[in-house]
KEVEX-356875 format. One record per residue: residue number from 1; y negated, z, x of N, C-alpha, C in turn; chain; residue in one letter. Coordinates in pm, whole numbers, plus 32768, in hexadecimal, padded with zeros to 4 digits. Layout:
+-----+---------+------+--------+----------+-------+---------+---------+------+--------+-------+------+
|  nr | n.north | n.up | n.east | ca.north | ca.up | ca.east | c.north | c.up | c.east | kette | rest |
+-----+---------+------+--------+----------+-------+---------+---------+------+--------+-------+------+
| NUM |       Y |    Z |      X |        Y |     Z |       X |       Y |    Z |      X |     A |    a |
...
+-----+---------+------+--------+----------+-------+---------+---------+------+--------+-------+------+
REM end
This chain:
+-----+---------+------+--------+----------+-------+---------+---------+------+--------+-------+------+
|  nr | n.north | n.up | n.east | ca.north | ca.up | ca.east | c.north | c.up | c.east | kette | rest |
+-----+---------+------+--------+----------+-------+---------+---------+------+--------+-------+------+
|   1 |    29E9 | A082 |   529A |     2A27 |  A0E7 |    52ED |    29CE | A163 |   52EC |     A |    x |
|   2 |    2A2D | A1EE |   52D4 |     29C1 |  A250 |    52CD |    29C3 | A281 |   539A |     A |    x |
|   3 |    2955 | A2D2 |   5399 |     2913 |  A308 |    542C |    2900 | A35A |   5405 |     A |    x |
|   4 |    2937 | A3E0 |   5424 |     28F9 |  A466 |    5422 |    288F | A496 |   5441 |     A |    x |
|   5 |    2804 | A496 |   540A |     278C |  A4B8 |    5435 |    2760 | A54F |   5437 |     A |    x |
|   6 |    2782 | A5AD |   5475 |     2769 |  A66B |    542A |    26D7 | A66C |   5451 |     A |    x |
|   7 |    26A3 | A6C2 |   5434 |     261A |  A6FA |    545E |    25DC | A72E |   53F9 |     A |    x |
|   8 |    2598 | A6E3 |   53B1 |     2581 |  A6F1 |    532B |    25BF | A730 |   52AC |     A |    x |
|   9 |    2647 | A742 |   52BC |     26B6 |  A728 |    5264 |    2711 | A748 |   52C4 |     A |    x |
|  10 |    279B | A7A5 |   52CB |     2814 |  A792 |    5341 |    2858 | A714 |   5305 |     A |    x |
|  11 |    284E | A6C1 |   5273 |     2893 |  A64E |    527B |    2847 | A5D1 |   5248 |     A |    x |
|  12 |    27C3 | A5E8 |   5275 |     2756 |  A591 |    525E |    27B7 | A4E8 |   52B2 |     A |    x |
|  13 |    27B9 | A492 |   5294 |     2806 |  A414 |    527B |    278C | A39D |   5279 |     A |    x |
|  14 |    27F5 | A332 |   5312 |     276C |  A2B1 |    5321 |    27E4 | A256 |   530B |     A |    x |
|  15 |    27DC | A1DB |   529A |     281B |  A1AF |    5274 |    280A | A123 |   52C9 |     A |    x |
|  16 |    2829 | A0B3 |   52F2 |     2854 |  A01D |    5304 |    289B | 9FE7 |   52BE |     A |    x |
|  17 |    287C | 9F75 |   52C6 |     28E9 |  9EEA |    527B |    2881 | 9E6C |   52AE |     A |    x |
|  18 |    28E1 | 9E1A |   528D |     28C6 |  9D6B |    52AB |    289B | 9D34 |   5237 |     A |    x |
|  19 |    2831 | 9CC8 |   5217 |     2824 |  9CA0 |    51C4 |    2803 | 9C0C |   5206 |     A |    x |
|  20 |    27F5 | 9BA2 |   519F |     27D7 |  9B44 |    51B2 |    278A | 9AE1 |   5161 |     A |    x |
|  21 |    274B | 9A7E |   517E |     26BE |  9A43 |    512E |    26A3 | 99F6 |   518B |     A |    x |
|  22 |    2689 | 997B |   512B |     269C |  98ED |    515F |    26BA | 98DA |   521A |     A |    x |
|  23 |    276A | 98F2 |   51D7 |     279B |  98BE |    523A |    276B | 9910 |   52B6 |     A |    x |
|  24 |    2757 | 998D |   52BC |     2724 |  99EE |    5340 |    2781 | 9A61 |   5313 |     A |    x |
|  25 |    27AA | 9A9A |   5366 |     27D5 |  9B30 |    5380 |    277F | 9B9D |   5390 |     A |    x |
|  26 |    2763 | 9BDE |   534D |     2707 |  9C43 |    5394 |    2732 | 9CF5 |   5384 |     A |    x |
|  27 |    2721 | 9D40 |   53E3 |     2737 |  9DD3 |    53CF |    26ED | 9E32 |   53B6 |     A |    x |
|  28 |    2718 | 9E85 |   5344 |     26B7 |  9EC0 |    52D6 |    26BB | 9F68 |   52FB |     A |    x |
|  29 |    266D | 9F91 |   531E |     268D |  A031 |    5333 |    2647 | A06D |   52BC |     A |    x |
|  30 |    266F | A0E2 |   52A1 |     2633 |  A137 |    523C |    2625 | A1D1 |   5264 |     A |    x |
|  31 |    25C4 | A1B3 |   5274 |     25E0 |  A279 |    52B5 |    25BD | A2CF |   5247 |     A |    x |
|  32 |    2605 | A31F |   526E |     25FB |  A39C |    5228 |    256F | A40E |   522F |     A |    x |
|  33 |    2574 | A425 |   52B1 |     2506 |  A45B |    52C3 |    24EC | A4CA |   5341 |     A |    x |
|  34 |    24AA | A4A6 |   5386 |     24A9 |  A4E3 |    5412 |    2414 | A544 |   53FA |     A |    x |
|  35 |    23C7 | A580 |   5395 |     2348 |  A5AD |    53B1 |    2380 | A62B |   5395 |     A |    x |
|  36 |    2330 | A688 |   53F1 |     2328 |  A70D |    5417 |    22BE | A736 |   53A5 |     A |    x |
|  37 |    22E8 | A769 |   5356 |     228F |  A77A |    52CC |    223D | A824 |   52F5 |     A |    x |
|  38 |    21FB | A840 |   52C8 |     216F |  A8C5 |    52E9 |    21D3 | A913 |   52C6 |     A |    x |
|  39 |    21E3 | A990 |   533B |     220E |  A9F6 |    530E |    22AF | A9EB |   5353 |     A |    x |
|  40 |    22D0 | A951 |   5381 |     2360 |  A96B |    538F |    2387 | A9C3 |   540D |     A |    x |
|  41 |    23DA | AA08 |   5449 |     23D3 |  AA7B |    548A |    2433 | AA10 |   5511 |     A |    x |
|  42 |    2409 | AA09 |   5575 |     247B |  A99F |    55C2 |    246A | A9FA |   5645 |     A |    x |
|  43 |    246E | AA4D |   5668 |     2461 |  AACF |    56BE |    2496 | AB4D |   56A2 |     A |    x |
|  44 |    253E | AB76 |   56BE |     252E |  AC2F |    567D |    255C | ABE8 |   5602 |     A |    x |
|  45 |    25B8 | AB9F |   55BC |     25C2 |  AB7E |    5530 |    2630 | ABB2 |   550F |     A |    x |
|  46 |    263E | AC23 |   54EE |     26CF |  AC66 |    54C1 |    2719 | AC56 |   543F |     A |    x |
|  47 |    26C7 | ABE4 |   53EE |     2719 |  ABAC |    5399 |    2744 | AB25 |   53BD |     A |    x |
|  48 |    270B | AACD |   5403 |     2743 |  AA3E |    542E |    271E | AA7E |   5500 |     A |    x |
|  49 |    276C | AAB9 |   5552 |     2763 |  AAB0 |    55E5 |    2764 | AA48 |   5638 |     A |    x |
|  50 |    27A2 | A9B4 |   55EE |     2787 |  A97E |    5643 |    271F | A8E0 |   5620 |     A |    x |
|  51 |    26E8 | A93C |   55D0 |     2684 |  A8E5 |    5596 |    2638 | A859 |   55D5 |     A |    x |
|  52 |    25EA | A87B |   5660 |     25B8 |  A846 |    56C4 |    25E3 | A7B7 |   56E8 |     A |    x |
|  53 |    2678 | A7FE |   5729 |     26FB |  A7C0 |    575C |    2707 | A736 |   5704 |     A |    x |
|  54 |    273C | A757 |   5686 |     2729 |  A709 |    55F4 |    26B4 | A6A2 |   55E6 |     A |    x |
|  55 |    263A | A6DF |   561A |     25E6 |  A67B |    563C |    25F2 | A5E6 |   568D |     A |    x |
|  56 |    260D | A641 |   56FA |     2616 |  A5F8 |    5787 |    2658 | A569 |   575B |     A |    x |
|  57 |    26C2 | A5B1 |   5712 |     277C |  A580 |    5730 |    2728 | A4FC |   56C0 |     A |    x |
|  58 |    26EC | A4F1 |   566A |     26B0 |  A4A0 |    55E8 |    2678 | A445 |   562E |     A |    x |
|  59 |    25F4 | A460 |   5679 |     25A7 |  A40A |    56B9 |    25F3 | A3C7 |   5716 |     A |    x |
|  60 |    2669 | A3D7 |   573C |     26B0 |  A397 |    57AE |    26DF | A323 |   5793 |     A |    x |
|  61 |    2740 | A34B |   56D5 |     276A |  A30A |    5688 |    2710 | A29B |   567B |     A |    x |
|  62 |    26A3 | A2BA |   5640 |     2635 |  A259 |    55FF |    25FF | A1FC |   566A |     A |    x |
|  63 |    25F1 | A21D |   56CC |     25C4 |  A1C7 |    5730 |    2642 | A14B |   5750 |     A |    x |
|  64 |    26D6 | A17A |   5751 |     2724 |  A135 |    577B |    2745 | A0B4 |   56EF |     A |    x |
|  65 |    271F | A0C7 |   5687 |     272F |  A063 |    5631 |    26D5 | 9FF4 |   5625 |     A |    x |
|  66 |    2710 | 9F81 |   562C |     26DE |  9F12 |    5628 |    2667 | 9EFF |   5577 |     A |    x |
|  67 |    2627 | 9EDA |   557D |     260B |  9ED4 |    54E2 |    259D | 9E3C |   54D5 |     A |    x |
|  68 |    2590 | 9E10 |   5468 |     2576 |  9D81 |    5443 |    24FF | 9DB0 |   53F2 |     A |    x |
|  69 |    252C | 9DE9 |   5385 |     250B |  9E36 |    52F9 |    2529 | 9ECC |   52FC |     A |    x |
|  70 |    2482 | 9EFA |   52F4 |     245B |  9F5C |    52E8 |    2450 | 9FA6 |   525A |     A |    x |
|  71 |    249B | A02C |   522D |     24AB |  A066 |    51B8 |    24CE | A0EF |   51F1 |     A |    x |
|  72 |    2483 | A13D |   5161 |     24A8 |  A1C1 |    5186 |    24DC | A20F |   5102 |     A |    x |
|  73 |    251F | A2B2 |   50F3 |     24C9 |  A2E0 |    50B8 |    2476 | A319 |   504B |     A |    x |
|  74 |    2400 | A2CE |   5078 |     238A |  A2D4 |    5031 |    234D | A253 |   504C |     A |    x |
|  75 |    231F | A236 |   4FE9 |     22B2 |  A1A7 |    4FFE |    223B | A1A0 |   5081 |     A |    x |
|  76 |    21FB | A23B |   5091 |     2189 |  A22E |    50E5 |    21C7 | A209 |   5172 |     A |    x |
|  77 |    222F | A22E |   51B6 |     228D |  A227 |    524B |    2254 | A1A8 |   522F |     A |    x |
|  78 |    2289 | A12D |   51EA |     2275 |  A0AA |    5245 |    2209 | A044 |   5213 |     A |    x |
|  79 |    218A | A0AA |   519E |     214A |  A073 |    517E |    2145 | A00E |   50F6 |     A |    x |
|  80 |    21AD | A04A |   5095 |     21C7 |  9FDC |    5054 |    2158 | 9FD9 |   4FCE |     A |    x |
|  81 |    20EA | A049 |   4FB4 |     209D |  A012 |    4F66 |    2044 | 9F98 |   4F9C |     A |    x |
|  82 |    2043 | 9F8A |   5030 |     2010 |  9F14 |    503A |    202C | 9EA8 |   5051 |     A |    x |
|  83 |    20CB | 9EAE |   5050 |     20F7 |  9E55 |    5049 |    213B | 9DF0 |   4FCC |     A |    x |
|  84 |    2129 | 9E4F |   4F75 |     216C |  9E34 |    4F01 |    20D4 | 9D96 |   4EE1 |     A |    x |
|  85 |    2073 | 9D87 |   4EC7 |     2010 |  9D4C |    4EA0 |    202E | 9CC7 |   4EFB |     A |    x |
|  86 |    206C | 9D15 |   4F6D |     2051 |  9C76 |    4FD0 |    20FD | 9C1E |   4FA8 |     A |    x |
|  87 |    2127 | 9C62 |   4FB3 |     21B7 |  9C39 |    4F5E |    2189 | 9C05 |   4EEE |     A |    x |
|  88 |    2158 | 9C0D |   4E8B |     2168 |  9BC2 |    4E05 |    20ED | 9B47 |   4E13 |     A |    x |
|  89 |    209E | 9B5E |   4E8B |     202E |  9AED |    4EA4 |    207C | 9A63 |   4EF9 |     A |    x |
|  90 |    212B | 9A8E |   4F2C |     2169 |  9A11 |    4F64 |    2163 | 9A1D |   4FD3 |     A |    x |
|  91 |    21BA | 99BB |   503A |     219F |  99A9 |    50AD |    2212 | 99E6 |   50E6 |     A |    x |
|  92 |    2211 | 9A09 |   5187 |     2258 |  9A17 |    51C2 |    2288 | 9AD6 |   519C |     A |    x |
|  93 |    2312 | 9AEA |   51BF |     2356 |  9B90 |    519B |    2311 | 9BFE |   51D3 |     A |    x |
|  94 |    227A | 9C3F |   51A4 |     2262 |  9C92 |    51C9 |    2293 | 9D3E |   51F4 |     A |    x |
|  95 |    2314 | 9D41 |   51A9 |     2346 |  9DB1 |    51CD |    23BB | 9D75 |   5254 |     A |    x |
|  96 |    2397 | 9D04 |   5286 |     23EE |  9D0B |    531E |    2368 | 9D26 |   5382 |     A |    x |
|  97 |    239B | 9D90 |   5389 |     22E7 |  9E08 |    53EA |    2370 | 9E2C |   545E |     A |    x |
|  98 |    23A6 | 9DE6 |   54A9 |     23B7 |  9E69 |    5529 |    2367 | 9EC5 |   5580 |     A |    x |
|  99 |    22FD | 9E93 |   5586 |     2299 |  9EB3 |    55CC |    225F | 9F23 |   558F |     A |    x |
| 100 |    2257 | 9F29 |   54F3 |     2235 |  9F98 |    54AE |    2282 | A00D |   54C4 |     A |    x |
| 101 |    2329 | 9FFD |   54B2 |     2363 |  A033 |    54C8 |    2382 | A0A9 |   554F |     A |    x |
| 102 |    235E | A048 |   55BB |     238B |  A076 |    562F |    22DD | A0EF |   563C |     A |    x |
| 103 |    2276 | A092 |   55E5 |     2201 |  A0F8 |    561A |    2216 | A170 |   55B2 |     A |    x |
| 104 |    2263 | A150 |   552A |     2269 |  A1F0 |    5507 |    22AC | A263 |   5532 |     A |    x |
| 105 |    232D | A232 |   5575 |     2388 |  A27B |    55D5 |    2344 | A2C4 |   564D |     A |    x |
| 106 |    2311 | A26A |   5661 |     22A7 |  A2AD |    56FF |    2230 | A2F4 |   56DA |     A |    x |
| 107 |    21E5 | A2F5 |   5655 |     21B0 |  A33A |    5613 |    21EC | A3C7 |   55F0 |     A |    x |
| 108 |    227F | A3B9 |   55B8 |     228A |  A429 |    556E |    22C8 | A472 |   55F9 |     A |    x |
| 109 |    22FB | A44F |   565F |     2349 |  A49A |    56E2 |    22CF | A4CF |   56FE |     A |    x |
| 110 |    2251 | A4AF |   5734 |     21D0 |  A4E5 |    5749 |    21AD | A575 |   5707 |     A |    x |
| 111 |    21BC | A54A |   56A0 |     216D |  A5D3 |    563C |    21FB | A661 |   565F |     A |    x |
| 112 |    226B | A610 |   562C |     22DE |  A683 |    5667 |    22C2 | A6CB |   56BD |     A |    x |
| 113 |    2299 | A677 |   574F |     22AA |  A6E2 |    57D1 |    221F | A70A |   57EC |     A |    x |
| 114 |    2191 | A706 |   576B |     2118 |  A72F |    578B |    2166 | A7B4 |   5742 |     A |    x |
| 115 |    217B | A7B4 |   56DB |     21CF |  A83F |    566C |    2235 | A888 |   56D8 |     A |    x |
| 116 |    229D | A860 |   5725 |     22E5 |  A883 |    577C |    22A0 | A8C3 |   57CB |     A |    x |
| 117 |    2249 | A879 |   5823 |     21EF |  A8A3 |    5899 |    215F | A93D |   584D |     A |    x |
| 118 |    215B | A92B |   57F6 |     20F3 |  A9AF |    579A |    2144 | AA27 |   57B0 |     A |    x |
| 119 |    21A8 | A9EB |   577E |     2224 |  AA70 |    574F |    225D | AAA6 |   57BE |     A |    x |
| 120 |    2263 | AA5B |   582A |     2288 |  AAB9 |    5897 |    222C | AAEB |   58F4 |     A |    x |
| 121 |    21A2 | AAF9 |   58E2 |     214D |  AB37 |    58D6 |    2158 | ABEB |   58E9 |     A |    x |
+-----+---------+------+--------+----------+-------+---------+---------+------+--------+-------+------+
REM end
């Protein structure tokens, strides 16, 4: 299922679906991407105005999804060069991180409203 994520992008996109493995259900988010990259203007933005808003409206999104399995992206969001090694060493599904997940969300809402909070300055 797509989720409209703007901020980054006005059609920056956090994807879900169900997957399953041995006999478990689990829910897979993929985000797109919530980081406020150097330079992005989220104050006074007269080419994207409601830029901010777009933020907000993302992190609201992201918080409200359930997730099992953590994916982004980009590989670095959920860590997967280090996970890739522990994956091929066996064992239990290292990319089911909710916990990763939920701390990169609350990570990346953080840095937003430190950039938010500068800019209205």
């Amino acid at each position: 299922m797509a989720h409209l994520t703007p901020g980054h992008t006005k059609g920056c996109t956090t994807w879900t679906m169900k997957v399953q493995e041995g006999g478990k259900s689990y829910d897979v988010v993929i985000v797109g991407s919530p980081n406020v990259n150097s330079g992005y203007k989220l104050v006074n933005n007269k080419q994207y105005p409601g830029i901010a808003e777009d933020y907000a409206r993302t992190f609201r999104v992201l918080k409200s999804l359930h997730c099992d399995i953590f994916l982004g992206a980009h590989g670095e969001y959920y860590g997967m060069d280090g996970k890739l090694p522990q994956m091929k060493a066996g064992g239990p599904n290292v990319f089911i991180d909710p916990e990763g997940y939920r701390a990169y969300v609350a990570d990346r809402e953080k840095a937003y409203l430190a950039a938010l909070a500068q800019q209205r300055k």
